[in-house]
C-alpha positions, 0 to 999 in steps of 0.5 A, spaced: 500 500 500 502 506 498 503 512 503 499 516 499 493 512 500 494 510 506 494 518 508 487 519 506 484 513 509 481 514 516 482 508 521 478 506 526 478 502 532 472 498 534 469 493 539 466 488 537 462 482 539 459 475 536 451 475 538 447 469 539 444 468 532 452 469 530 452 475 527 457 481 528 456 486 533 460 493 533 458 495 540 463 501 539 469 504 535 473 510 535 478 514 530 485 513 530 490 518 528 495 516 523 500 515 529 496 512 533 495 507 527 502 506 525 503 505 532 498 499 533 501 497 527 508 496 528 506 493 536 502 488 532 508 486 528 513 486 534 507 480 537 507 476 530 515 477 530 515 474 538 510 468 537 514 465 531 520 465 535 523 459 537 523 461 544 516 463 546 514 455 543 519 454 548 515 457 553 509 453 551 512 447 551 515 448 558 508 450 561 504 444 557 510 440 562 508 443 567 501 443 568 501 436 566 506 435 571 502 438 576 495 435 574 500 429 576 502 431 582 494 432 584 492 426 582 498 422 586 496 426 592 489 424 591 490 417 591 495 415 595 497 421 599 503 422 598 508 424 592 513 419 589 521 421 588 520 420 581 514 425 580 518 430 585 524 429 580 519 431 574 517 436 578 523 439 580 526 439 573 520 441 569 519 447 573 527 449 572 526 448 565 520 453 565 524 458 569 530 457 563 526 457 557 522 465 560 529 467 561 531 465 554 524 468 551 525 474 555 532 475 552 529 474 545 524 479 546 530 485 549 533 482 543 527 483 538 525 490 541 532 493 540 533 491 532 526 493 532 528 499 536 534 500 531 530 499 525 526 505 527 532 510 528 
């Protein structure tokens, strides 16, 4: 899209929400500078950009371990009272690699935000 047109077009931000017999509701809306729009649209590239890195599938995976993990733990507790050395070593170390994936991610995102950054200088 070329600049020209985009200096005519007038954005809007809407709430919208899906009705009962399925149809779109716009339940509100308000105008966007040509800032604001450009600004909502570069953040919204920066979280396309963070959700395709490898580092934040890292993060997910780690959380699914997790929660597996700690539904194995309820269920084990529940049915025996008492937890077994393996699923205490599981526990442990899913839990270490959740903390070290978040560290990793949140590297990648600093990592993001300064080639971003440089590209806007």
């Amino acid at each position: 899209m070329s600049d020209e047109i985009e200096d005519d077009w007038i954005w809007l931000i809407a709430t919208i929400s899906r009705a009962a017999d399925r149809n779109w509701e716009i339940s509100g809306s308000r105008t966007l500078s040509n800032e604001a729009a450009e600004d909502l649209k570069a953040k919204g590239r920066f979280i396309n950009e963070v959700v395709k890195q490898r580092e934040f599938e890292r993060v997910v995976e780690a959380v699914r371990r997790w929660v597996e993990t700690l539904e194995g733990v309820e269920r084990q507790l529940r049915d025996q009272g008492t937890l077994s050395a393996g699923l205490r070593a599981a526990a442990a170390l899913d839990l270490i690699a959740l903390a070290r994936s978040v560290e990793l991610c949140e590297d990648a995102l600093v990592e993001t935000a300064r080639r971003g950054a440089a590209l806007d200088a």
